[in-house]
N, CA and C atoms as a LAMMPS dump frame, in Angstrom:
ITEM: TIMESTEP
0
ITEM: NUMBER OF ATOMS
468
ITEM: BOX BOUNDS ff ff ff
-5.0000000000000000e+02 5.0000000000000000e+02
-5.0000000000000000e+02 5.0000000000000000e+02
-5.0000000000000000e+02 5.0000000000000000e+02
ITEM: ATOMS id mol type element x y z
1 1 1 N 338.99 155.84 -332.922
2 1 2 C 339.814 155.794 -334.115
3 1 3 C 339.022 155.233 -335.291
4 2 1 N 338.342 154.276 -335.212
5 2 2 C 337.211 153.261 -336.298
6 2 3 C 336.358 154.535 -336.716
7 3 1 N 335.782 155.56 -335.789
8 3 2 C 334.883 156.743 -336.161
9 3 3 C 335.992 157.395 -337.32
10 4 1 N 337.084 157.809 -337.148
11 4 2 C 337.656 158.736 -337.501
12 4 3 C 337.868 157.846 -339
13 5 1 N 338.17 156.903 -339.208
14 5 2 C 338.39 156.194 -340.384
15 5 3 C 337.188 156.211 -341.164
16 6 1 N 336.096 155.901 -340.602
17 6 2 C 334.642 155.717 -341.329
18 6 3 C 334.325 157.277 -342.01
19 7 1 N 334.755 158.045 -341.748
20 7 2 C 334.616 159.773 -341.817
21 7 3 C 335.242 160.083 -342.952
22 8 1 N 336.773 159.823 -342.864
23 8 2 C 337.16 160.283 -344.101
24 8 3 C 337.131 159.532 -345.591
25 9 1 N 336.905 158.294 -345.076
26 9 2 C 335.717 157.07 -345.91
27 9 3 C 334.891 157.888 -347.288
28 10 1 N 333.915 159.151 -346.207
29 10 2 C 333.015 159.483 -346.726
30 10 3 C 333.317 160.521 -347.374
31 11 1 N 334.566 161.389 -347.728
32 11 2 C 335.097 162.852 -347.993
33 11 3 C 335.657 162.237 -349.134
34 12 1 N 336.169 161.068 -349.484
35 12 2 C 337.039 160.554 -350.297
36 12 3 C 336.744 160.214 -351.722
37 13 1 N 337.562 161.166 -352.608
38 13 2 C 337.046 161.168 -353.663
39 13 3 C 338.306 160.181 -354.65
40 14 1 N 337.865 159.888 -356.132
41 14 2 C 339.281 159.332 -356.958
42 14 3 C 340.242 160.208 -356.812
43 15 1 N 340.266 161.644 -356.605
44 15 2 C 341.446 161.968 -356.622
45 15 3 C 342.596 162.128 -355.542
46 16 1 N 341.743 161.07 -354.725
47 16 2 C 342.895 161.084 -353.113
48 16 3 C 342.2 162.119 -352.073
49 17 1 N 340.938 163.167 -352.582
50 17 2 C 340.799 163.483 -351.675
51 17 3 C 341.131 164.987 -351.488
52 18 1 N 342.528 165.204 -351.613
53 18 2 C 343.537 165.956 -350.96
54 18 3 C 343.136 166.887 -352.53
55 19 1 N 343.361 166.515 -353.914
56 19 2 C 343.45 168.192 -354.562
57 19 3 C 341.802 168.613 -354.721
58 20 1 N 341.187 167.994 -354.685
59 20 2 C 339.666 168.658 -355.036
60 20 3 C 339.686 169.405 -353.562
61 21 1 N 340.11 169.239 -352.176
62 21 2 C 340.046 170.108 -351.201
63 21 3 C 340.897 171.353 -351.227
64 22 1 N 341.953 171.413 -351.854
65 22 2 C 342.873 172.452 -352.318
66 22 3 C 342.455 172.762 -352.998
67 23 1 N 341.487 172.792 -354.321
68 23 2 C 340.913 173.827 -354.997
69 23 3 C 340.355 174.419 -354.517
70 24 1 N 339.05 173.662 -353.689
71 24 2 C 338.07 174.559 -353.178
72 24 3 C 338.262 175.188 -352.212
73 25 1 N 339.485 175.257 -351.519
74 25 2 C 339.963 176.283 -350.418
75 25 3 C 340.701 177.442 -351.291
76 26 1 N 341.164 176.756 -352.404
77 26 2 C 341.732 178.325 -353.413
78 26 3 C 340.259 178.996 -354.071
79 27 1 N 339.312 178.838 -354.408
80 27 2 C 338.77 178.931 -354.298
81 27 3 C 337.678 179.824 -353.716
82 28 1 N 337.329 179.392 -352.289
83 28 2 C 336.893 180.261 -351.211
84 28 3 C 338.157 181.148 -350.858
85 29 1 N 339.22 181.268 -351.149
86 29 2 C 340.12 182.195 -351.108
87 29 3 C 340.272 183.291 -351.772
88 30 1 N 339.587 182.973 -353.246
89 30 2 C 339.299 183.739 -354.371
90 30 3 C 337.999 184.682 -353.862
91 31 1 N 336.595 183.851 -353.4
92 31 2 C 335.721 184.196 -353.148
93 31 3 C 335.604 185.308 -352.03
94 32 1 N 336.251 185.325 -351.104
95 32 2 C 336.406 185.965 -349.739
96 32 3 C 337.488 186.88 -350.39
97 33 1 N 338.235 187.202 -351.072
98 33 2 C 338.772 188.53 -351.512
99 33 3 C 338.104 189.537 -352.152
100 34 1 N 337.937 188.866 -353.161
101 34 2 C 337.135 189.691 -354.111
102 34 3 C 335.052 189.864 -354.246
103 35 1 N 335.054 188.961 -353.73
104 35 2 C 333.359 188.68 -353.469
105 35 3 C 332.821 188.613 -354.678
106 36 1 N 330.938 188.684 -354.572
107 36 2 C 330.673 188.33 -355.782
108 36 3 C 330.533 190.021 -356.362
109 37 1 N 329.769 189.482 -357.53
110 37 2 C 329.426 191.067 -358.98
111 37 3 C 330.213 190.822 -359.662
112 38 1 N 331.39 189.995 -359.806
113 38 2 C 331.805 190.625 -361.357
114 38 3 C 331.425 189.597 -362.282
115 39 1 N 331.933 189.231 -363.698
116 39 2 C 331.9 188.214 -364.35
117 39 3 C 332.45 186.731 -364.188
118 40 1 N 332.046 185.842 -364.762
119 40 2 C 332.751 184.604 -364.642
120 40 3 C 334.208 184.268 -364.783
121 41 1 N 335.027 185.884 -366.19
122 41 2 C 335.69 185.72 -366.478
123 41 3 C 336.827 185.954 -365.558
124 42 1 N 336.533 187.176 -364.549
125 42 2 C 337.479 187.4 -363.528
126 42 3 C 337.511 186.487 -362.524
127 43 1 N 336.532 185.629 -362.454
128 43 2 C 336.794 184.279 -361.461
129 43 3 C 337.621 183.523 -362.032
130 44 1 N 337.514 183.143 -363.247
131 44 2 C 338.392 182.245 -363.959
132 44 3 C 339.768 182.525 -363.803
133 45 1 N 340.094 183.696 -364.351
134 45 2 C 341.419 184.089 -364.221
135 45 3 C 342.04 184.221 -362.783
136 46 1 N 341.549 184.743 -361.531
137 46 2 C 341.731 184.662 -360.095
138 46 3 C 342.025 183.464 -359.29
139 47 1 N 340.854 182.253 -360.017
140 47 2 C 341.231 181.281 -359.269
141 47 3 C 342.365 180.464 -360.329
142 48 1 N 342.607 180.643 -361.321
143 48 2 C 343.554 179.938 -361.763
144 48 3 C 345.091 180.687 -361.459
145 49 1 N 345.063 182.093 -361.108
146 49 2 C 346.565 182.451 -360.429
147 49 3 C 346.567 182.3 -359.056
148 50 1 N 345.598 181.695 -358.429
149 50 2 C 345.42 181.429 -357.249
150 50 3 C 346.184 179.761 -357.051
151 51 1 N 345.646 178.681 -358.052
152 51 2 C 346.121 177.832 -358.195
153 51 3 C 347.273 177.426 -358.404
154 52 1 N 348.127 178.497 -359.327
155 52 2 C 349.463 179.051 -359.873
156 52 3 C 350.46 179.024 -358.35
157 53 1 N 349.913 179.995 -358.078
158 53 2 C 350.146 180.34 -356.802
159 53 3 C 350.531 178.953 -355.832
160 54 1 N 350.052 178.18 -356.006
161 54 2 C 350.322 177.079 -355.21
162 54 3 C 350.829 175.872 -355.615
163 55 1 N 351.098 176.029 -356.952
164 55 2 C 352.158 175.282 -357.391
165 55 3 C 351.208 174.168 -357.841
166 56 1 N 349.981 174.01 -358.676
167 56 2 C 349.253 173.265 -358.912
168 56 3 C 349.289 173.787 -360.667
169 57 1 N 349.376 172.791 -361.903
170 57 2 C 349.307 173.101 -362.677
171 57 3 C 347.75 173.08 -363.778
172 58 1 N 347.667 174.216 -364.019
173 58 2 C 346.428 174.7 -364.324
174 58 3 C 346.348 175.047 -365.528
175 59 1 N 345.231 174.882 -366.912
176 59 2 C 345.099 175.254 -368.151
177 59 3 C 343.796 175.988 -368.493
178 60 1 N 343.804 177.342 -368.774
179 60 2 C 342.463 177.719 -368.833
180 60 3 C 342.085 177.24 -369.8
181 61 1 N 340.72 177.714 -370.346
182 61 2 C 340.032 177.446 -371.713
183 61 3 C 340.724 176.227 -372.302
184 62 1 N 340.691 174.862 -371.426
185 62 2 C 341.379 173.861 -371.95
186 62 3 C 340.738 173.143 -372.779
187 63 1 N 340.705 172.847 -374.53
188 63 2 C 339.908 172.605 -375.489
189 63 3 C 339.977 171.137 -375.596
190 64 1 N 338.61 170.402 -375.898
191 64 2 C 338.127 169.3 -375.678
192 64 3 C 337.346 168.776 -376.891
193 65 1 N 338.305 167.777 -377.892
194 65 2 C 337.396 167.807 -378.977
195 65 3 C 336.384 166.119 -378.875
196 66 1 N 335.583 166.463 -379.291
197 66 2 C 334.44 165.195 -378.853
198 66 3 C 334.356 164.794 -380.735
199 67 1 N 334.884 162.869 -380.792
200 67 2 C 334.599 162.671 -382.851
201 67 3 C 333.749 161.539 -382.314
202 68 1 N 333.372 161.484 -383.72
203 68 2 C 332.721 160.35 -384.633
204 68 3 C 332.921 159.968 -385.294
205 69 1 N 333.356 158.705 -385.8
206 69 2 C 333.536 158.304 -387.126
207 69 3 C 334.54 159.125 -387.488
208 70 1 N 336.048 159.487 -386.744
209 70 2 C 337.165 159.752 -387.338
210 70 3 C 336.526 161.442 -387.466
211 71 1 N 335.744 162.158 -387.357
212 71 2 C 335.04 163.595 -387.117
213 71 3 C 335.249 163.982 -386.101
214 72 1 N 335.315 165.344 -386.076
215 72 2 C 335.213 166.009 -384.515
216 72 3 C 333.381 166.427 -385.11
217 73 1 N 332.556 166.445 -383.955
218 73 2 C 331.67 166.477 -383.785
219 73 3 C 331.106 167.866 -382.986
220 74 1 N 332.376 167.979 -381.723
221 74 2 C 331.917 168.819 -380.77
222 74 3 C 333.119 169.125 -380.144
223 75 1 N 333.34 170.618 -379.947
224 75 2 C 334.564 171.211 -379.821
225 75 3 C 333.9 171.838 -378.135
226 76 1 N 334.436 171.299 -376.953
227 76 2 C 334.36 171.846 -376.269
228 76 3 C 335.046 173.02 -374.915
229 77 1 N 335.173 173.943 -374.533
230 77 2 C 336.378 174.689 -373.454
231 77 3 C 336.536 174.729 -372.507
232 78 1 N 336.788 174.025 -371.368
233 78 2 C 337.014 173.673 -369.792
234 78 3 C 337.441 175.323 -369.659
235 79 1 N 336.616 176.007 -368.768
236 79 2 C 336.908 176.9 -367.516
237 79 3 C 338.716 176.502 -367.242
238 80 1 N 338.541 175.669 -366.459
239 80 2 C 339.89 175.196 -366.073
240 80 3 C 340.356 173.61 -366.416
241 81 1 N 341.489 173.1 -366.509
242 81 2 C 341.768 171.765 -365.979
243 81 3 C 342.764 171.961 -365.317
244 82 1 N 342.672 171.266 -363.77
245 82 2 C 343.701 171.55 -362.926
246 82 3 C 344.373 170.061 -362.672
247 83 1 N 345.82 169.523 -362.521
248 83 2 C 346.466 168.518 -362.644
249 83 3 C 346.201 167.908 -363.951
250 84 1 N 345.408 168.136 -364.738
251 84 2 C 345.029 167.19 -365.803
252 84 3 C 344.146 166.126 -365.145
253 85 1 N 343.585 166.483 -364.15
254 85 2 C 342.639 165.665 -363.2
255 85 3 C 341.281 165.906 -362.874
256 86 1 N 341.345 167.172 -362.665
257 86 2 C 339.862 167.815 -362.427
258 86 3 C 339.503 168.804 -362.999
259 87 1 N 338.411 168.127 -363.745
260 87 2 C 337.643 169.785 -364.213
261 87 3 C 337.157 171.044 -363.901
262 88 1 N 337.271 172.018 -364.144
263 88 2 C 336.657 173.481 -363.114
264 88 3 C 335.729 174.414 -364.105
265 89 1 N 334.652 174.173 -363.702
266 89 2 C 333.595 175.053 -364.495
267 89 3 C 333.209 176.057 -363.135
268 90 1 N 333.225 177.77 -363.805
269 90 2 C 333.209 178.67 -363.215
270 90 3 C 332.118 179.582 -363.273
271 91 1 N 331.043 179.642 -362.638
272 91 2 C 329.534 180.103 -362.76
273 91 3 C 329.569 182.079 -362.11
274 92 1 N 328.461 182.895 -362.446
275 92 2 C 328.796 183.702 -361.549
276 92 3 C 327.066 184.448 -361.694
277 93 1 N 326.384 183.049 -361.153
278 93 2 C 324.971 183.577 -361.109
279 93 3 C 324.748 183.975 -360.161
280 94 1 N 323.481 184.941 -359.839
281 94 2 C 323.38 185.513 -358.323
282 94 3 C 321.951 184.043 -358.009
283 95 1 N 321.079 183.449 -359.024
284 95 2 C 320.478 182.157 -358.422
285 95 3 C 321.627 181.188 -358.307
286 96 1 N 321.169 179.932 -357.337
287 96 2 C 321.562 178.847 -356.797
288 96 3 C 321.895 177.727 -358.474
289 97 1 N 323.163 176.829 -358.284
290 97 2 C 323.354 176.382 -359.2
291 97 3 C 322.352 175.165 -359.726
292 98 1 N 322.304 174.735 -360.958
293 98 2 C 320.833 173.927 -361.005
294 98 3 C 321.187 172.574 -361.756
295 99 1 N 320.831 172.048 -362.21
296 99 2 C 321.036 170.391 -362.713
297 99 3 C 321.222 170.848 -364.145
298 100 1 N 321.235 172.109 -364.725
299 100 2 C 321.942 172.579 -365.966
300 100 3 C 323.632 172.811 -366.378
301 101 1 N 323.286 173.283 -365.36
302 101 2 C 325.266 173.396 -364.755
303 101 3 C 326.055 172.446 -364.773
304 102 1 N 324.914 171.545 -363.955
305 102 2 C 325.556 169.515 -363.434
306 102 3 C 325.784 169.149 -364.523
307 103 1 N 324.798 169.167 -365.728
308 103 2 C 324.826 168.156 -366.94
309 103 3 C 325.843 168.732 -367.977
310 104 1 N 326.406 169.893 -367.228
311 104 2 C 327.657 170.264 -368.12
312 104 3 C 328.802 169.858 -368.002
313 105 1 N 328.887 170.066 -366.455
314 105 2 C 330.242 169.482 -366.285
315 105 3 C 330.141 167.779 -366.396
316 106 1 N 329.016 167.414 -366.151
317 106 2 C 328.959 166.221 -367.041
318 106 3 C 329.704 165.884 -368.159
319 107 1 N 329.261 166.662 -369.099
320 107 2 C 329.393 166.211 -370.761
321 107 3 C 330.955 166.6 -370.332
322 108 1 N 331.795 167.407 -369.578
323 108 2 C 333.204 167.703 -369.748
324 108 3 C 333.923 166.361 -369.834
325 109 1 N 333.257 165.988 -368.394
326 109 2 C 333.981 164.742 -367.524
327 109 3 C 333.931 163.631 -368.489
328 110 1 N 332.32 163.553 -368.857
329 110 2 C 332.876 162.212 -370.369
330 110 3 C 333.4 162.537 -371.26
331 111 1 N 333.605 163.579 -371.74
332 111 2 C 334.83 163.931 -373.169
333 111 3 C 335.698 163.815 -372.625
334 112 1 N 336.097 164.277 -371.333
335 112 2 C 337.967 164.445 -370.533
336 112 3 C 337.998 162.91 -370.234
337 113 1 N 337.089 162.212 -370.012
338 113 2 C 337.199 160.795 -369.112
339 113 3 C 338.11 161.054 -367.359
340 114 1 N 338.209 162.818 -367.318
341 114 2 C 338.551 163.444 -365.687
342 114 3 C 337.86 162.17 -364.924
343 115 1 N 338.461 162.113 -363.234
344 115 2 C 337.977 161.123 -362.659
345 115 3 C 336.942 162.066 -361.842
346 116 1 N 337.027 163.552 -361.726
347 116 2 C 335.603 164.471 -360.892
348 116 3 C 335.711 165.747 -361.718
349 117 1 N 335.181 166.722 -361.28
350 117 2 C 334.672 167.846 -361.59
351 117 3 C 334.296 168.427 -360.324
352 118 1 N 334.445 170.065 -360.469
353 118 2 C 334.239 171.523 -359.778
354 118 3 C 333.194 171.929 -360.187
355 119 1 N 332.448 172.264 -359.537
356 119 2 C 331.495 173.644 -360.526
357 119 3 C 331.116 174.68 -359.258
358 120 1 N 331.81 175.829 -359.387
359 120 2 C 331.399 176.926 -358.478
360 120 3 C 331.039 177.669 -358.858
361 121 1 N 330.412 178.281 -358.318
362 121 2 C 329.209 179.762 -357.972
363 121 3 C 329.515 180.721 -357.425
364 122 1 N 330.457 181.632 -357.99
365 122 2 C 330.973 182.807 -357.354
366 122 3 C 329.916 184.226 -356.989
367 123 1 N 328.68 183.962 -357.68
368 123 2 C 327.919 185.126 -357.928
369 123 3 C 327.207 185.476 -356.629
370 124 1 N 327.183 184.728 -355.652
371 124 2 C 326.35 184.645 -354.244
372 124 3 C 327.101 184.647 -353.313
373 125 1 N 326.637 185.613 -352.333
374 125 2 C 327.634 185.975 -351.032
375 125 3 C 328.408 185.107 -350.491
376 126 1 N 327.938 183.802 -350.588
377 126 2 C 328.662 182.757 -349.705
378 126 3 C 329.043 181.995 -351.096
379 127 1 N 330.082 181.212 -351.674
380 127 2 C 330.617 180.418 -352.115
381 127 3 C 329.675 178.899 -352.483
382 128 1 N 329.016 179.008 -353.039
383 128 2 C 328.649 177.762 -353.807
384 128 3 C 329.477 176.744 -354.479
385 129 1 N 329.294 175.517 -354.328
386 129 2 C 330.182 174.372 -354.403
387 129 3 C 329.525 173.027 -355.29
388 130 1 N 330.033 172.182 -355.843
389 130 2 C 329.605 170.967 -356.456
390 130 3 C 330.762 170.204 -356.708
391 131 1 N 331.054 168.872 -355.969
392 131 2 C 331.615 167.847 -356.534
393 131 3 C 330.78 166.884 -357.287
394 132 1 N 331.616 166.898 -358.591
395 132 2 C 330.834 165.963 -359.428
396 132 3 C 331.651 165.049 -359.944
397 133 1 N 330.753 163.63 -360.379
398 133 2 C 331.452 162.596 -360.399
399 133 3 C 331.486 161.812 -361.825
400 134 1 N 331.838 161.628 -362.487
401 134 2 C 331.189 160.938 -364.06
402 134 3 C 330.2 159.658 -363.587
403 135 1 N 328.971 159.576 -364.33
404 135 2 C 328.48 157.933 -364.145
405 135 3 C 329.301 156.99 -364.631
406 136 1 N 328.472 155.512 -364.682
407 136 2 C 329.593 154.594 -364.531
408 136 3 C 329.349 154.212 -366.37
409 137 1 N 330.381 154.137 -366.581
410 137 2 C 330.486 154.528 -368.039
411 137 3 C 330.455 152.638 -368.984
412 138 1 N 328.789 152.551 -368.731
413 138 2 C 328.332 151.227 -369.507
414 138 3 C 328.076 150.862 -370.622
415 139 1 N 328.08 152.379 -371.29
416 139 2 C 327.437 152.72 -372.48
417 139 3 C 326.672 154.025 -372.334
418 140 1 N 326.051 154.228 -373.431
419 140 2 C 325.811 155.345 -373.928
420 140 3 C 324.573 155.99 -372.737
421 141 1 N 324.241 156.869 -372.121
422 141 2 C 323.405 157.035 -371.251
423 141 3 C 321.463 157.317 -371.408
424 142 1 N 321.427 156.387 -371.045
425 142 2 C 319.314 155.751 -371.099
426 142 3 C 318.794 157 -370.686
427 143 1 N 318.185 157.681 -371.214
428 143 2 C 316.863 158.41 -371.031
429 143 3 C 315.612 157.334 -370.629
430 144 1 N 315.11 158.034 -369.677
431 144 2 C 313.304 157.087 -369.315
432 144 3 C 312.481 158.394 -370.051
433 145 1 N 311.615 157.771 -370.673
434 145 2 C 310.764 159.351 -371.336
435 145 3 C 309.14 158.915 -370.48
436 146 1 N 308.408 159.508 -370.647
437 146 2 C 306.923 159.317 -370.108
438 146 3 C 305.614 157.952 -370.305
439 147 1 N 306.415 157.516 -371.398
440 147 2 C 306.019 155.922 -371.839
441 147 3 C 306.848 155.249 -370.793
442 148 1 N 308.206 155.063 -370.886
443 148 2 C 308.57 154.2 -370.31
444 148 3 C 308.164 154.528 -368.508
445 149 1 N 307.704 155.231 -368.37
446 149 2 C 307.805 155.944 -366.612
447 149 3 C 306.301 154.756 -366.49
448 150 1 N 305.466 154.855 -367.354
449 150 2 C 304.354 154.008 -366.967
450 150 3 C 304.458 152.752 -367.183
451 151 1 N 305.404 152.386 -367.895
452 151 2 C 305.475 150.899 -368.294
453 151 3 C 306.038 150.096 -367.114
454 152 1 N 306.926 151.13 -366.507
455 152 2 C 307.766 150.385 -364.962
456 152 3 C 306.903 150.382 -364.129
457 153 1 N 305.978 151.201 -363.855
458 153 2 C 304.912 151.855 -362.904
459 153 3 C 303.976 150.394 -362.985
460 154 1 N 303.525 149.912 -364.186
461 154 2 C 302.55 149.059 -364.189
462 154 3 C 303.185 147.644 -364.038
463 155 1 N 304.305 147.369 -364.266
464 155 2 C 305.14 146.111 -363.762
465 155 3 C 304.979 145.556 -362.042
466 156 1 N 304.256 144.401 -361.676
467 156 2 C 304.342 143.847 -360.233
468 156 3 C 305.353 143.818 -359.978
């Protein structure tokens, strides 16, 4: 029983867990019907009447304005927001998803302040997946550039 507790320990996300696994089974539900080739846009729309479908409330092209100084700065469009909880960015490359993708649904998750993020890959035979998580929000986020990489390097 202690095994079985330590397990789902590790599956357990802020949102309980339970809807980021119901997406991604709507999801691979989407994926296994229709397969990959088409556009991003028919994923979008599929898995969000898929979501419909299950009684989960869903907003496409959900608009995200990022200010400054009383400015909007940066107008951004969520793929999906599903519960008002998780973000869903919808890919439909036939390559593997890459740390370009990540740093998007990034920037969602800190404009939404969402507690995770989706990002799937419909474009490849098998269903590509990403739970993503926001960092821990201390401030504004540190770049190391090639100076600083040697300056740590030479520190005892």
């Amino acid at each position: 029983m202690e095994k079985e507790l330590s397990i789902s320990k590790l599956v357990e996300d802020t949102t309980g867990n339970t809807l980021t696994y119901l997406i991604i089974g709507a999801a691979m539900e989407v994926h296994n019907t229709i397969g990959p080739g088409y556009k991003e846009e028919v994923y979008e729309k599929a898995l969000a009447v898929e979501l419909s479908r299950q009684a989960m409330i869903v907003t496409r092209q959900h608009p995200v304005s990022v200010e400054y100084g009383g400015e909007q700065v940066a107008l951004f469009y969520l793929d999906l927001f599903v519960e008002e909880q998780v973000v869903v960015e919808v890919k439909a490359f036939s390559h593997q998803l890459t740390n370009d993708e990540r740093a998007q649904v990034i920037n969602y998750l800190k404009a939404t302040g969402a507690p995770v993020g989706l990002l799937f890959n419909f474009g490849r035979r098998a269903l590509e997946y990403k739970r993503i998580f926001p960092g821990k929000a201390a401030g504004p986020v540190q770049r190391i550039g090639r100076d600083d990489v040697r300056k740590l390097q030479r520190r005892p």
